[in-house]
ROVEXDO-825956 format. One record per residue: residue number from 1; x, y, z of N, C-alpha, C, O in turn. Coordinates in steps of 0.05 Angstrom, whole numbers. Atoms other than C-alpha are relative to their C-alpha. Layout:
SITE NUM X Y Z X Y Z X Y Z X Y Z
...
//
This chain:
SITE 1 27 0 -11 330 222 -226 -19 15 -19 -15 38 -27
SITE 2 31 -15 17 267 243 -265 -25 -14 10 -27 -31 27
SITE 3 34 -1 -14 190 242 -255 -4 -26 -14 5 -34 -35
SITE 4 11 30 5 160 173 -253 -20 6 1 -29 5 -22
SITE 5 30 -8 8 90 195 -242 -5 19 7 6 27 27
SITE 6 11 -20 -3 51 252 -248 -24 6 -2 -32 9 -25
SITE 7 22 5 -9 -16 259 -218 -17 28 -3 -15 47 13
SITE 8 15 -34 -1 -62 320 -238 -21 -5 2 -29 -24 -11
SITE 9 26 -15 -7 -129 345 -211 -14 -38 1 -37 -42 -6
SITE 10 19 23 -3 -151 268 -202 -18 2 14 -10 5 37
SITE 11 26 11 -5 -227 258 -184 -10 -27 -8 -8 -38 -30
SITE 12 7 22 12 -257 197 -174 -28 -1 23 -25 10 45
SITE 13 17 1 -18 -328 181 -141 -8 -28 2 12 -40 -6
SITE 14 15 20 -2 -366 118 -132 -37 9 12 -45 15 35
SITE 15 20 -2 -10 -438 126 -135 -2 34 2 6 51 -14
SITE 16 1 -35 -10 -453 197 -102 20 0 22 17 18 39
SITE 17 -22 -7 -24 -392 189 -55 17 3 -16 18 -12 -35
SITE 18 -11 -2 11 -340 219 -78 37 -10 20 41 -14 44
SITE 19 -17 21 -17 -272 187 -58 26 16 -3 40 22 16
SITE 20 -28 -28 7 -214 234 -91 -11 20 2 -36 19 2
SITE 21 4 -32 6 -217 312 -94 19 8 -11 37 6 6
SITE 22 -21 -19 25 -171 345 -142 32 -7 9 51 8 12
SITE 23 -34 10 -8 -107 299 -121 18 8 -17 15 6 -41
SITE 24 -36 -10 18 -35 323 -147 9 -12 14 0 -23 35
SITE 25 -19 16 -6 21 293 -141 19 -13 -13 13 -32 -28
SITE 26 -23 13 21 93 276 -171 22 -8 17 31 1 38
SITE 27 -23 26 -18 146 220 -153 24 -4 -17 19 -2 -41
SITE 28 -25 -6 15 218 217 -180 8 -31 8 4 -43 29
SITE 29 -20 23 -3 260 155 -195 15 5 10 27 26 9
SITE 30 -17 -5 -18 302 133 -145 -2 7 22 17 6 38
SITE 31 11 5 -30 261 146 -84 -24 -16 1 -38 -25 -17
SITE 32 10 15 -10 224 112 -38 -28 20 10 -26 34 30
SITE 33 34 -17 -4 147 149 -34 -15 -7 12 -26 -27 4
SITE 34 21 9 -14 103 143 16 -25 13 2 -27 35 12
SITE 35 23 -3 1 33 143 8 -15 2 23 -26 -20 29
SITE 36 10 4 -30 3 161 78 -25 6 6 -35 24 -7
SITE 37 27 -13 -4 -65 166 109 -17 -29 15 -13 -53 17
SITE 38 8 33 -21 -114 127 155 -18 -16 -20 -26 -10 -43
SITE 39 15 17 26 -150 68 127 -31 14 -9 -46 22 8
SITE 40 28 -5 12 -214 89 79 18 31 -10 0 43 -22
SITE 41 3 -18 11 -179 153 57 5 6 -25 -3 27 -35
SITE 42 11 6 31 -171 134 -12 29 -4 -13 36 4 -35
SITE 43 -25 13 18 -103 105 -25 -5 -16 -17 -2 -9 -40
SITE 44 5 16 12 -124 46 -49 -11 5 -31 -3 -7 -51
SITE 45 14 -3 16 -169 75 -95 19 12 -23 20 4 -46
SITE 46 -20 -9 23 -111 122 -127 16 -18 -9 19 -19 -33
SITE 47 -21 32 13 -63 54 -132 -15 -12 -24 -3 -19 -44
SITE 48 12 17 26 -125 23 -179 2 15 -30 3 8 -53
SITE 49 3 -16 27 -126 84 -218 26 2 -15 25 3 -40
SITE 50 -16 -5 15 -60 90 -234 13 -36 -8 28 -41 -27
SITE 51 1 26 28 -54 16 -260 -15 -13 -18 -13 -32 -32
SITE 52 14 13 19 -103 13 -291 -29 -17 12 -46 -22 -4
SITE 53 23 6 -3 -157 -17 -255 -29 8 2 -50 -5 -2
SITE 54 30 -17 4 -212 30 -252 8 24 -13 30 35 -12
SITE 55 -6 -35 16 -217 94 -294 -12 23 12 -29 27 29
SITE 56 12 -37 -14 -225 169 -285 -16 4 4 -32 -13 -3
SITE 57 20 -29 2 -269 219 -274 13 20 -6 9 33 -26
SITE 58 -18 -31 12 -228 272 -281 20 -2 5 25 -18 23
SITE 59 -28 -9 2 -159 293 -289 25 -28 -13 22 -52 -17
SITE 60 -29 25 16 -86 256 -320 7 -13 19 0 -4 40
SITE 61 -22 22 -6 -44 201 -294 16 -8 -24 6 -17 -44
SITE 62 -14 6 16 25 191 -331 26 -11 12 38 -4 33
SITE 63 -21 33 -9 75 136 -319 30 10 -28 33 9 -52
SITE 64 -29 -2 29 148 158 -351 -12 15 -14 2 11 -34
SITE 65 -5 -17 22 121 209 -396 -30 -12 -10 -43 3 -25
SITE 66 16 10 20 63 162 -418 -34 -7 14 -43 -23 30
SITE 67 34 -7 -17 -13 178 -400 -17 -21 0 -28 -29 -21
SITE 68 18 25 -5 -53 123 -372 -16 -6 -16 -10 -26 -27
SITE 69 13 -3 18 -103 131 -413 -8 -2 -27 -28 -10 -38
SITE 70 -3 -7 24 -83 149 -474 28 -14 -15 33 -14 -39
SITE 71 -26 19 9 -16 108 -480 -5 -23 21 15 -33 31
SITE 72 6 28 -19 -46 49 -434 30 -25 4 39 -31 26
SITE 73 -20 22 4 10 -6 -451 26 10 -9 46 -3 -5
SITE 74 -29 -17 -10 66 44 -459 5 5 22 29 6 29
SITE 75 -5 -11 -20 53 66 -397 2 -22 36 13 -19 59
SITE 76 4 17 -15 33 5 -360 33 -23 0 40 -40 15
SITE 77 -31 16 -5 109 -24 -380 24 12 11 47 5 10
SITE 78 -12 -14 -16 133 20 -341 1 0 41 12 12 59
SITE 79 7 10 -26 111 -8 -279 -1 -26 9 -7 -44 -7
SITE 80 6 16 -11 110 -58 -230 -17 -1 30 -16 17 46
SITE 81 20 -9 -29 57 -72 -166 -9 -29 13 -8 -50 0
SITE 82 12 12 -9 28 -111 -120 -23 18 21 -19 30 42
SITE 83 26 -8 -13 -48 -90 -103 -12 -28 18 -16 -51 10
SITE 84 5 17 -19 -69 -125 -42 30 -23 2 52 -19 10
SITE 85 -20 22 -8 -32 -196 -43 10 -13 -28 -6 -17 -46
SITE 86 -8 4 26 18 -219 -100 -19 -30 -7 -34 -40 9
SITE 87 12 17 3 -10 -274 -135 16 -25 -8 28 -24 -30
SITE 88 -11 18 11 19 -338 -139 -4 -29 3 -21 -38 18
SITE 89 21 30 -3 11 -413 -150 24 -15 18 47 -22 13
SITE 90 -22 22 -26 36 -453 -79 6 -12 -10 31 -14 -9
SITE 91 -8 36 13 34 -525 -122 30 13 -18 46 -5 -21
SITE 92 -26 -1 12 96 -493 -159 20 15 8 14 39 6
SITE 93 -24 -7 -7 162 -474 -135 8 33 -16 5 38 -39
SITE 94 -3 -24 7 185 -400 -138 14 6 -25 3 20 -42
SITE 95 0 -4 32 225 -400 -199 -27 -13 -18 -32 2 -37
SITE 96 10 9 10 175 -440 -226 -21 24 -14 -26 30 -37
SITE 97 17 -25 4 126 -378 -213 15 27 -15 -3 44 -18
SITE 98 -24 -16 8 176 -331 -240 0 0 -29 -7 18 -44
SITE 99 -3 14 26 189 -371 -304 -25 7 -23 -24 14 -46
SITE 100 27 -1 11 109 -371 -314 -4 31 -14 -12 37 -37
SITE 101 6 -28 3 106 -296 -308 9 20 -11 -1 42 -15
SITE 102 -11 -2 23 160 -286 -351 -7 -5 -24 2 9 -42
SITE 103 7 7 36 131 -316 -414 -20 17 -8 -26 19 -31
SITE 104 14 -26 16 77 -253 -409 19 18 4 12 39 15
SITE 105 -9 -35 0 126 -203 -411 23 -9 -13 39 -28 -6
SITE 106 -28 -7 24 177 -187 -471 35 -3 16 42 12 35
SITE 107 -27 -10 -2 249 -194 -461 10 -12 35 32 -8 45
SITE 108 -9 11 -24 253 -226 -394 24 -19 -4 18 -41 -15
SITE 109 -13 30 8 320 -272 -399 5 -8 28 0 5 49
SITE 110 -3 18 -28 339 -319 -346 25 19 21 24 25 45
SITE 111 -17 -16 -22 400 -278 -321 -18 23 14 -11 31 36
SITE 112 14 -16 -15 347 -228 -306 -15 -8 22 -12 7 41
SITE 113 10 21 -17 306 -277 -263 18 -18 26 11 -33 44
SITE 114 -17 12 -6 366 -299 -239 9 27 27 11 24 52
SITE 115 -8 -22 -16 389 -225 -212 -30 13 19 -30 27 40
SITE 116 30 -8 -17 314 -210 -184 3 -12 25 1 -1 47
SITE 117 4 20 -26 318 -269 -138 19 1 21 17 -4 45
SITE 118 -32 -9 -27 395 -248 -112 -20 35 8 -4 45 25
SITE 119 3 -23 -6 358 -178 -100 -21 5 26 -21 20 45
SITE 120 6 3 -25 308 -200 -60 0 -20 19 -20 -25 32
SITE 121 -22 24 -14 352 -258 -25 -26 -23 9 -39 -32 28
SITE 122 16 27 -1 314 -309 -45 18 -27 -7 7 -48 0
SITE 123 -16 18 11 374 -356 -77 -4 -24 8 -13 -43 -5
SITE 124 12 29 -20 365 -406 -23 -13 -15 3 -8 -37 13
SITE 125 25 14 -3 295 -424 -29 -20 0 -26 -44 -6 -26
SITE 126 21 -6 19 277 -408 -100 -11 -27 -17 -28 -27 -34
SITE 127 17 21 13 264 -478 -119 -9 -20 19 -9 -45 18
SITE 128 18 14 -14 227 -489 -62 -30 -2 -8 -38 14 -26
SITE 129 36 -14 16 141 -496 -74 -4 19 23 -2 17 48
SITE 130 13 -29 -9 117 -431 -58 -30 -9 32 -39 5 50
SITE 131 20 2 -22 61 -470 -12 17 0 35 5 -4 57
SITE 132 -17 12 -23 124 -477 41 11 24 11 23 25 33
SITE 133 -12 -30 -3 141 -403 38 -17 12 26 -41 6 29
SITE 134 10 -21 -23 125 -354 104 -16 26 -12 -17 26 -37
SITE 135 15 -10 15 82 -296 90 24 21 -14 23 32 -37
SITE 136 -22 -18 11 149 -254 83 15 -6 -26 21 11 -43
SITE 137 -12 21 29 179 -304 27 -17 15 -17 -12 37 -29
SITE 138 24 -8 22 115 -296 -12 6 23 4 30 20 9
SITE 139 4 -31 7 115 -221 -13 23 11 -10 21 29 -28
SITE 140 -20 2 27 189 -224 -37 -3 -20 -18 12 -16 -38
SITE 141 5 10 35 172 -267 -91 -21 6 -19 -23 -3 -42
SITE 142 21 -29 13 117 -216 -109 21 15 -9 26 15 -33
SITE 143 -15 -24 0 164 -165 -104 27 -3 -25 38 15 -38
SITE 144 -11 -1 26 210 -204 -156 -18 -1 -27 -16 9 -50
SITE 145 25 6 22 154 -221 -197 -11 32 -11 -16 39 -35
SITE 146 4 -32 9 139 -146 -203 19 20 -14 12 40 -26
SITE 147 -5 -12 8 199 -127 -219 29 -16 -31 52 -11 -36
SITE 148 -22 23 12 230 -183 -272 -7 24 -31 12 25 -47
SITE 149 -2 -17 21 208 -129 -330 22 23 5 25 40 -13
SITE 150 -15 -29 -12 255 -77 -296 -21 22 -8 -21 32 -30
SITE 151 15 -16 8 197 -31 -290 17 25 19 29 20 40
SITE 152 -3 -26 -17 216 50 -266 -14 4 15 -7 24 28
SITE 153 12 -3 -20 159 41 -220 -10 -11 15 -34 -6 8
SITE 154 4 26 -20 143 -7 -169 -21 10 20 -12 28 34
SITE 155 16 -17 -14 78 12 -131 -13 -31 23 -14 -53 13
SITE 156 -1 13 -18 60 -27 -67 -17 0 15 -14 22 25
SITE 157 25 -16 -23 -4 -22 -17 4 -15 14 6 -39 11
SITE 158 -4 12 -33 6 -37 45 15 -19 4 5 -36 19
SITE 159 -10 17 2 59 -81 35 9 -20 18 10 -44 14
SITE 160 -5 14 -23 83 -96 107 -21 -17 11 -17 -35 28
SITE 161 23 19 -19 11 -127 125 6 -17 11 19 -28 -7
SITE 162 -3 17 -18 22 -180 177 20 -17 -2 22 -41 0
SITE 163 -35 18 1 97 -191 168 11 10 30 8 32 41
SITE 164 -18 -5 -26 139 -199 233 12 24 1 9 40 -18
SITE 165 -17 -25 -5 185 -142 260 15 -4 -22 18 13 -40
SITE 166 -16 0 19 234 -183 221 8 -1 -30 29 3 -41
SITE 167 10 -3 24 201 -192 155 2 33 -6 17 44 -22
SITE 168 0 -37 10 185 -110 156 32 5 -6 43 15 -25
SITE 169 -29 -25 15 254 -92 158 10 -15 -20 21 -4 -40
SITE 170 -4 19 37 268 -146 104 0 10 -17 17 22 -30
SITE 171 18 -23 20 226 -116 67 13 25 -5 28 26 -24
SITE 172 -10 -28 -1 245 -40 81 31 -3 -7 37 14 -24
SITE 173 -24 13 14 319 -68 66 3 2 -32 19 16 -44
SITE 174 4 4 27 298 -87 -3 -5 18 -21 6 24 -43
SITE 175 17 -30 16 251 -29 -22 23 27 3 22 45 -13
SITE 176 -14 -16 4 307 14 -2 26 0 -23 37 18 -36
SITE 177 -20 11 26 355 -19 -49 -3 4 -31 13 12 -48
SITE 178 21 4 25 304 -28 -107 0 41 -6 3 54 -27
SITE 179 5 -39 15 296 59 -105 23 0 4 28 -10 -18
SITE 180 -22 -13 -2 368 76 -87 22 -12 -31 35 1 -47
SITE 181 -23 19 18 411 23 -134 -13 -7 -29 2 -16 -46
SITE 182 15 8 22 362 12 -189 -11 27 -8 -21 27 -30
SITE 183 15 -18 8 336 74 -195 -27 2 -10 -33 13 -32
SITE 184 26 0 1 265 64 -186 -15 13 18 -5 21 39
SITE 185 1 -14 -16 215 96 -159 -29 -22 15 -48 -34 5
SITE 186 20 21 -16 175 56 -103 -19 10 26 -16 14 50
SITE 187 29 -13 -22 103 82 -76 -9 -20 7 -15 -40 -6
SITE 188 2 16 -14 91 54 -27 -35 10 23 -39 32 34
SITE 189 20 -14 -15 23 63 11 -5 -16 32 -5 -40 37
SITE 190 1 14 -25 14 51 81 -23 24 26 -23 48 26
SITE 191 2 -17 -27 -27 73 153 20 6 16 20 27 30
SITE 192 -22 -6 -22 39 63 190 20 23 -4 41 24 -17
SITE 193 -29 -21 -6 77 124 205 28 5 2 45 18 -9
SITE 194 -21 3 -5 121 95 244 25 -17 -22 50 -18 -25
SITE 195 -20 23 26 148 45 187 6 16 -17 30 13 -22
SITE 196 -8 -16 11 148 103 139 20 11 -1 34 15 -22
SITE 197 -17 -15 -13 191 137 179 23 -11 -12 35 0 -30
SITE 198 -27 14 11 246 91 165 14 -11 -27 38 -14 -30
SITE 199 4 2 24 230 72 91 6 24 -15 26 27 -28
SITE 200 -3 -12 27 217 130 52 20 34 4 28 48 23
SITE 201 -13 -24 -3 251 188 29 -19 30 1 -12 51 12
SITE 202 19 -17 0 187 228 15 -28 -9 16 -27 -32 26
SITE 203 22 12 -6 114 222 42 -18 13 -11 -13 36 -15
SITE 204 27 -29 4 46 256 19 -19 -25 11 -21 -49 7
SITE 205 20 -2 -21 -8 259 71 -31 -2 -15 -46 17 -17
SITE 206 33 -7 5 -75 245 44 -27 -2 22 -16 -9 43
SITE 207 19 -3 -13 -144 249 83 -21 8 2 -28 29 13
SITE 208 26 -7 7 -213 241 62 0 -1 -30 -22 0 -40
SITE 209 -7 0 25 -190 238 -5 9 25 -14 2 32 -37
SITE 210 -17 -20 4 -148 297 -4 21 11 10 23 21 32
SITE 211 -30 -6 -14 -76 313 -4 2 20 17 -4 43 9
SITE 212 -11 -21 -24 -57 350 57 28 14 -9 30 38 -11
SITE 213 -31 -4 -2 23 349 46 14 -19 -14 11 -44 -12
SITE 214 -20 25 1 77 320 12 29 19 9 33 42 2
SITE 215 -27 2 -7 147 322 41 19 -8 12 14 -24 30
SITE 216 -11 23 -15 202 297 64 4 -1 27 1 17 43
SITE 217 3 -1 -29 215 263 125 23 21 18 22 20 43
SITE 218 -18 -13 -13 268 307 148 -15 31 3 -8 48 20
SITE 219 14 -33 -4 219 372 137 -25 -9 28 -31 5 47
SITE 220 16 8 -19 168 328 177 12 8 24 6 28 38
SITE 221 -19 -5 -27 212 328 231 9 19 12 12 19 36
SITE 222 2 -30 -6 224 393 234 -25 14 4 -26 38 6
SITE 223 17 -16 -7 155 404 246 -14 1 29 -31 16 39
SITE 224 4 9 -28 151 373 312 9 19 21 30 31 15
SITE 225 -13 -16 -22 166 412 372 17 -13 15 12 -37 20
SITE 226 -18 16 -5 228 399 403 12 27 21 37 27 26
SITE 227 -7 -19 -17 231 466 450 -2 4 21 4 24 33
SITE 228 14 6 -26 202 431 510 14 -27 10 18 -42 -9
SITE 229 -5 25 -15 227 373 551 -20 -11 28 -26 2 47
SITE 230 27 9 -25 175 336 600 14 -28 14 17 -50 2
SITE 231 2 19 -23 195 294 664 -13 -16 13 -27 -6 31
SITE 232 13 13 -25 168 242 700 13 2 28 37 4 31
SITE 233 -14 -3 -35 177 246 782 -16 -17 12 -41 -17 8
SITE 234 13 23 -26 158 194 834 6 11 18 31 14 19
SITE 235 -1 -8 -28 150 221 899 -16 -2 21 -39 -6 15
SITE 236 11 0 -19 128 220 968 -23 18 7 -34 15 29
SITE 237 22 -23 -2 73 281 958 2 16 -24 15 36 -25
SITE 238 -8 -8 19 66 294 891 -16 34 -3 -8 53 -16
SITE 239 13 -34 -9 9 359 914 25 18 5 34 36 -9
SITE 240 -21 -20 -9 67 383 958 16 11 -17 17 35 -21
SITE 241 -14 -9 21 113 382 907 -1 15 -25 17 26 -38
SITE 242 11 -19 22 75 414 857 -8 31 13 -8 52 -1
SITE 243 0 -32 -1 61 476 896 34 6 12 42 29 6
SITE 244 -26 -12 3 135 482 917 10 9 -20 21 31 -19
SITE 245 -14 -12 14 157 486 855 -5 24 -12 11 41 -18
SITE 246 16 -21 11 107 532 829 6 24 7 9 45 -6
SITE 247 -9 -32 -18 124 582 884 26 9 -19 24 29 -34
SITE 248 -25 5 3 194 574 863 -2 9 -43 -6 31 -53
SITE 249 4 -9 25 191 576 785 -36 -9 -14 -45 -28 -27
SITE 250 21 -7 17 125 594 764 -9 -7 -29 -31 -16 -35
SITE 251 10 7 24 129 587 690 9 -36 -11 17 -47 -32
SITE 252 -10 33 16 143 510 689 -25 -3 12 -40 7 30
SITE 253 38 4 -3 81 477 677 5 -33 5 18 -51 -6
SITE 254 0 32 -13 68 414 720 -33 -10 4 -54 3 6
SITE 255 24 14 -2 15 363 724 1 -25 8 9 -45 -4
SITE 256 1 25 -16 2 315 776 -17 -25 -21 -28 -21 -42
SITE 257 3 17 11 -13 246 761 -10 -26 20 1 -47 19
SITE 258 -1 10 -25 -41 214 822 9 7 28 16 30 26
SITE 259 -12 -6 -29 -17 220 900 39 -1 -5 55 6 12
SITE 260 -30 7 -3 57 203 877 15 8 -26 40 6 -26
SITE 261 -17 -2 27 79 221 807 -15 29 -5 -37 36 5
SITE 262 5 -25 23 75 288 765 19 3 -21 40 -9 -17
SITE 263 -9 -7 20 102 310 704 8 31 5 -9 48 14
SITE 264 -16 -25 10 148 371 694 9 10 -30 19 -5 -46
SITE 265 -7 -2 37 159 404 623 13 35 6 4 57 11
SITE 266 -23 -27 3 214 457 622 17 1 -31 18 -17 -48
SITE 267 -7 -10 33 247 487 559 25 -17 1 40 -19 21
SITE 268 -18 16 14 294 439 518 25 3 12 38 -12 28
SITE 269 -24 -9 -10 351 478 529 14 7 28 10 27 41
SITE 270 -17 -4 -29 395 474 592 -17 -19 22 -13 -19 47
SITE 271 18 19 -8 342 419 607 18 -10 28 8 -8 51
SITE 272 -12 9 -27 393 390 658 5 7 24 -2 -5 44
SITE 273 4 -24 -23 411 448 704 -20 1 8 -23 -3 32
SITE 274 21 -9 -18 342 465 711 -10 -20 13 -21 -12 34
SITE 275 10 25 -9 320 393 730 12 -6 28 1 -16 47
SITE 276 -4 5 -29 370 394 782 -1 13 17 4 6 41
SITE 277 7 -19 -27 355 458 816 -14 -1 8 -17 12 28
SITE 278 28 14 -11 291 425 820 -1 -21 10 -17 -27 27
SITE 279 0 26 -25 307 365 846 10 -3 34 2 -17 52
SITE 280 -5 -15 -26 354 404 903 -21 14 9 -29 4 30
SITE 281 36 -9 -7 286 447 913 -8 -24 19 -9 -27 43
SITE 282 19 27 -24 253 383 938 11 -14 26 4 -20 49
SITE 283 -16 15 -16 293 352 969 14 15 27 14 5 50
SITE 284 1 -21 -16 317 414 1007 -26 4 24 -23 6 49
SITE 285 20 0 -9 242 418 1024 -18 -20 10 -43 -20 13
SITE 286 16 32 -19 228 346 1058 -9 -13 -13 -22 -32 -4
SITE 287 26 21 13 198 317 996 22 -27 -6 46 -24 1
SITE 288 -11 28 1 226 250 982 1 -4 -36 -19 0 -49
SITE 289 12 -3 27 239 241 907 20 -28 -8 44 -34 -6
SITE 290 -8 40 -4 242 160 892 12 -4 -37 25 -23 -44
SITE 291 -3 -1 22 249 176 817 2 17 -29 -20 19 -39
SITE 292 11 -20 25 254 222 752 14 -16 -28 34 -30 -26
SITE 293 -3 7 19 257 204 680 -10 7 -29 -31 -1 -41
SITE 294 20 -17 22 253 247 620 -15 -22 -22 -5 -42 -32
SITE 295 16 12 28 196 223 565 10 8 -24 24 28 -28
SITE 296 -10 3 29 210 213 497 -13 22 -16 -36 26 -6
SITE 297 5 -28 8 197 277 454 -28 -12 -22 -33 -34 -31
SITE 298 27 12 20 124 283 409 18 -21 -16 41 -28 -13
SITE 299 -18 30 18 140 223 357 -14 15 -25 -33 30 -23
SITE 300 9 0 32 128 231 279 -21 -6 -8 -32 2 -29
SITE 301 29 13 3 69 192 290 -19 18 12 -37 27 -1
SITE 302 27 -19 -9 27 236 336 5 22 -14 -14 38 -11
SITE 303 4 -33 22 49 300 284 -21 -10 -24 -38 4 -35
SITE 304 15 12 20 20 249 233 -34 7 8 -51 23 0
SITE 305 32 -5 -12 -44 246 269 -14 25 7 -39 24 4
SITE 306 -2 -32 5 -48 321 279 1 9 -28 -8 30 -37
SITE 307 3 -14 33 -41 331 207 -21 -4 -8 -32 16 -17
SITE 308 14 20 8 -91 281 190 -27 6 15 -47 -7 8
SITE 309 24 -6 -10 -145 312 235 -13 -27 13 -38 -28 17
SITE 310 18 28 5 -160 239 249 9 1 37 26 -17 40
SITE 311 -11 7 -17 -145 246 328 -18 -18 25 -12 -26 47
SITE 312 20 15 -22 -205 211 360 2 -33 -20 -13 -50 -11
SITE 313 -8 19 19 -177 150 295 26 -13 13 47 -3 19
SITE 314 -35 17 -2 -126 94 312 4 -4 -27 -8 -14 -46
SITE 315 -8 7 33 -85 96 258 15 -16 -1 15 -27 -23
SITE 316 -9 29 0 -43 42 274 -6 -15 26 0 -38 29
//
């Protein structure tokens, strides 16, 4: 594993808006990087810069060792991407597109073209025309097309856009293969959290056009609270039942939800006992209790959105 890119003090504005603020940031071959943040906070904009499509204002970008800039075509063969949507021609059949896109780039031989297409399990259909392909096809035959140079960096924006459940994990399948077995490293930029989640090994948080956080998802996760457990209850008097318990244990914090339901949130630990000396409570006390069912703990996604300050923002 070593550094695939390394991102210092980048500024970039348009006009008098400025769009980056002093971005950092470094990505290692062999993982899976996720680029996170809601739409407009300036992923896109960092993806152009570091291939090359728009230039600085301030600070480096270096690809393998080799500075955008200043080693342009050293550094750019070091990479592979798809910005927005791959590009390819329907009237010709996926090798066909393959073949084409090979004759600009050095050293491509056919067994390579050959192992791209088993990688992203295309074998089946590669000499079908590309106009017959689903949108998931097409985006693996981007995704070989990107990487028939064997580039160390494979960069991706928003790649899942309007692929089925079962296209995404296709996908997420692939991209995990492509960083783990190849040793590449594949930034990936996305709004979805929840897809992140499952994809990458790292994340950094941007917002507004400035990094919040990078790390991984296992530190994420540890940032969540997980010291509380919260109940649903259906009952026959959900008032009544809320000042019984209250009498009774005081520091559990309840909150009705209508004439018939409330919520209970008692500490994680020993979560079960206390649930049922509360459900004997009621029941003891005439109330009728038709149902309980603990909720699913904060998610990755609403910590996302708490990071991100963005909480009055749908981010997916």
């Amino acid at each position: 594993m070593g550094t695939a890119l390394k991102i210092e003090h980048i500024n970039k504005s348009y006009g008098k808006k400025q769009i980056l603020h002093d971005v950092c940031l470094e990505t290692n071959t062999g993982e899976v990087f996720g680029f996170l943040g809601p739409n407009g906070a300036g992923k896109t904009t960092l993806i152009k810069l570091i291939v090359g499509l728009i230039s600085l204002d301030e600070g480096t970008i270096s690809v393998c060792g080799h500075d955008v800039e200043k080693e342009f075509e050293a550094a750019m063969a070091n990479i592979g991407g798809i910005v927005e949507n791959p590009e390819l021609y329907k009237y010709m059949t996926g090798m066909q597109n393959l073949k084409q896109y090979a004759n600009m780039r050095n050293g491509v031989t056919k067994e390579r073209i050959d192992e791209v297409v088993e990688l992203v399990g295309l074998t089946n259909r590669i000499n079908d025309k590309v106009g017959k392909y689903s949108l998931g096809m097409r985006q693996r035959l981007g995704l070989a097309q990107a990487l028939l140079h064997n580039p160390k960096v494979l960069i991706l924006d928003e790649p899942t856009n309007g692929l089925d459940p079962a296209g995404i994990k296709q996908l997420r399948d692939i991209l995990k293969t492509i960083a783990h077995k190849e040793d590449v490293c594949v930034f990936v930029s996305s709004h979805l959290m929840s897809e992140m989640e499952l994809m990458c090994d790292r994340v950094g948080i941007i917002v507004r056009g400035t990094v919040k956080s990078v790390q991984t998802i296992e530190e994420m996760l540890k940032s969540i609270d997980t010291s509380t457990a919260t109940y649903l209850y259906k009952v026959n008097d959900a008032e009544a039942a809320k000042i019984m318990i209250g009498e009774k244990y005081p520091a559990y914090e309840i909150a009705c939800d209508g004439d018939s339901e409330f919520k209970l949130t008692v500490t994680a630990e020993n979560a079960n006992e206390l649930i049922a000396d509360v459900n004997a409570l009621m029941i003891s006390g005439g109330i009728r209790l038709y149902g309980v069912q603990r909720q699913e703990s904060r998610s990755l996604e609403e910590a996302f959105i708490e990071l991100t300050d963005e909480g009055g923002t749908q981010i997916a």
